[in-house]
N, C-alpha and C positions, 0 to 999 in steps of 0.2 A: 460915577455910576458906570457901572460894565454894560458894555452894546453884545449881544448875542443875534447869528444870525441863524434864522428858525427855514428849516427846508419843507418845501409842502408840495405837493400837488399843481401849484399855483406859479412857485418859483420862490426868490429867495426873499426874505423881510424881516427886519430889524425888530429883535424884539427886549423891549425895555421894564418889562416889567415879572421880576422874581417868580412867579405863581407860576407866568406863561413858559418862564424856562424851565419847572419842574416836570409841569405838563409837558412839556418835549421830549423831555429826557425818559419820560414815565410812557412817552408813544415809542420814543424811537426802540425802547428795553421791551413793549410786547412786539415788535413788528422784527426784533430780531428771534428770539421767540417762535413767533409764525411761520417766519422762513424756515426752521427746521423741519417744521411738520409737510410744508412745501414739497418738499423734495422727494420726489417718486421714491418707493421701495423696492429696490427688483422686485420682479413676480416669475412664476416658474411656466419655462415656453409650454403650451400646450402642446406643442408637436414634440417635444421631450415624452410628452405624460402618453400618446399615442406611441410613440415607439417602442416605449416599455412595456404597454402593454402588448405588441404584438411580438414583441421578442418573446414575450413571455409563456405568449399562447404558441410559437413554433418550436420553442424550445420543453414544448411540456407532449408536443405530438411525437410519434412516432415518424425515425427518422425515415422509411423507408416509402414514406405514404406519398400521396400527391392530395397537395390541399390549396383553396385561397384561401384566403385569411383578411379579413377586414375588421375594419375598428368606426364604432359610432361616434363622430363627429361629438366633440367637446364643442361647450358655448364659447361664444367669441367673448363673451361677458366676463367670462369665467377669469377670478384676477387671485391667486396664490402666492405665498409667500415665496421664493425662490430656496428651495431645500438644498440647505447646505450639507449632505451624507447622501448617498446611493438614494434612488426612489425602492420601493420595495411595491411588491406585484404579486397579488394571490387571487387564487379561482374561489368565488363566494362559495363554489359547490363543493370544493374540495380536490377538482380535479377539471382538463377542457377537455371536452368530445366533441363530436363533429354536430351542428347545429348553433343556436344562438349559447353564450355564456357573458355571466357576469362577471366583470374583473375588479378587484380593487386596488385604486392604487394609495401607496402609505408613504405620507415621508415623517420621517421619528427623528428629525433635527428639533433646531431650537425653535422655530414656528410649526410644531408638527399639525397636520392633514392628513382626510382621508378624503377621496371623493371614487364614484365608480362609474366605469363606464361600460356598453357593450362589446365585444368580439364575436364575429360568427364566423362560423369552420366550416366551411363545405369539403368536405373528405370525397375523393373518386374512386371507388374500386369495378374493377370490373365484375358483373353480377349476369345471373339467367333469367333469360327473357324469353318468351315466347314468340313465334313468328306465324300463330297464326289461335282463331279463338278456340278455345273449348268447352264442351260441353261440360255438366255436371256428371259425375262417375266416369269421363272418358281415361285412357289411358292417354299418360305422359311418355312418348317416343322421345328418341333424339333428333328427329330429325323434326323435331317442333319446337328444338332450342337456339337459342344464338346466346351469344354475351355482348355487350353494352358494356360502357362506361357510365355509371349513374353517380347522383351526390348521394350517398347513404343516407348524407343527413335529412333529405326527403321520404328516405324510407325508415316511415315509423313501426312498420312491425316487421322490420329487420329483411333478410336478403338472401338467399342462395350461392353459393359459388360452385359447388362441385356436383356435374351431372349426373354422379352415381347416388345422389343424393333422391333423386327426384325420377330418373328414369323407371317405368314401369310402375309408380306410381297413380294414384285415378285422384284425380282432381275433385275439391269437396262442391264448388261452385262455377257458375259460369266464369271464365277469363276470357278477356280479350285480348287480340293479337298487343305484344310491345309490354304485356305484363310483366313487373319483374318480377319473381316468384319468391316466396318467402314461406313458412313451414305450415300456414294458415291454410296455402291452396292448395295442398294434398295431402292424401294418408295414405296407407297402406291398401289395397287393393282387397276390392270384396272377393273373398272364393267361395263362397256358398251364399247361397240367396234362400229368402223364405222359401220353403215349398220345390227347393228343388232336392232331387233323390239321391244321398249322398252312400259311399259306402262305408260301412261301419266296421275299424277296423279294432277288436280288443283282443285282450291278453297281454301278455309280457316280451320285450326282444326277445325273437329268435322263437317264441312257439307266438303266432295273430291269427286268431280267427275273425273272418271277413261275416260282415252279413249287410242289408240293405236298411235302407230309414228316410226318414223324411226331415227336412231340418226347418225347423221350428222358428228361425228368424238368421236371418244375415249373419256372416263373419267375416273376419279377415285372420291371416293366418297367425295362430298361437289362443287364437281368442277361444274362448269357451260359449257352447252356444247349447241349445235344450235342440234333441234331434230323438225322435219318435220312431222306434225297431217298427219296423213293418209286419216281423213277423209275430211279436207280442206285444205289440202296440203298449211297451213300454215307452212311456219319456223318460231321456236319461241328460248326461250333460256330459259333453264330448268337446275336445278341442278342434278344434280347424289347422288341417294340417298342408294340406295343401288342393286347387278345385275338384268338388268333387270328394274329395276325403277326408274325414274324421275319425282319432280316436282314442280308446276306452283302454287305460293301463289299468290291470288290477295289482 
């Protein structure tokens, strides 16, 4: 009779009977088996899958700009296949701007993924700000501007840059000093106000006959406004040309 010796947990023991060596043979063939699956599979670095993405967001900005750029923290859980071709990186939205964006990342290997994560771009341009508050209808001086460094990406209804934009200007609402200005706090400047006496200026270039009126509600210059002849207490409809004057082409 054949001795076989049986390895266990235990240590080594002589085993004499046919059945118990099949049984052996039949553990030790799953437990080699097992051990394949044992074996860690790479997985793709998380700090690979943040890199890409921020490259991807610096390399989609404008080179001239000054931006930070940060990336939201992947789980530590998080366990991927290790992608064997380039990761591939696109904007959910189509495009990054400055504020929060979502990013995908893809890998289109043999275990291919997608997972997404955030990027946010604070963009800094210098912009106009106010350095002191105003009133509603005041006039925008210059010498009630400054420029600042701001993150755009805070300013949701967008920003000013150039003084000639905004000087002489009347303000639609109160602002307070450190405002940044944007196209919302001003418009064009009233030149005629309800009820004040304008001159009425008609005819054609080169021959205008002047008379006086009364102007029937607010303008600002080019607008058309109802302004009442004084001397015929016609109401007519006249442009706003400049304070004080409106007029009547035939």
């Amino acid at each position: 009779m054949l001795n076989f010796w049986h390895v266990s947990c235990f240590g080594l023991y002589k085993v004499n009977n046919s059945t118990a060596i099949m049984k052996t043979i039949k553990l030790f063939c799953l437990l080699l088996v097992a051990s394949r699956f044992c074996v860690a599979s790479p997985t793709q670095s998380l700090q690979s899958m943040q890199d890409a993405a921020l490259d991807f967001a610096r390399s989609s900005l404008a080179s001239d700009g000054q931006y930070q750029i940060t990336s939201t923290p992947l789980d530590d859980r998080l366990q991927l296949p290790a992608c064997d071709r380039n990761l591939e990186v696109f904007a959910q939205s189509g495009e990054i701007k400055p504020g929060r964006n979502t990013v995908g990342i893809r890998c289109t290997g043999t275990n291919g993924w997608t997972i997404y994560t955030g990027v946010i771009v604070k963009s800094f341009k210098e912009v106009l700000v106010l350095t002191k508050q105003l009133n509603r209808n005041d006039r925008i001086k210059a010498e009630y501007l400054t420029t600042e460094i701001r993150d755009i990406a805070t300013l949701q209804h967008g920003y000013t840059i150039n003084p000639e934009d905004v000087i002489n200007k009347q303000v639609t609402r109160i602002l307070a000093a450190g405002t940044a200005l944007n196209s919302n706090h001003y418009a064009e400047p009233t030149l005629v106000n309800r009820g004040d006496q304008v001159s009425i200026q008609s005819g054609k270039p080169g021959l205008l006959i002047a008379t006086k009126g009364i102007a029937m509600s607010n303008g600002i210059k080019g607008q058309k406004i109802s302004v009442k002849n004084i001397r015929s207490q016609r109401v007519i409809q006249a442009t706003v040309v400049t304070s004080g004057v409106v007029t009547v082409y035939f």
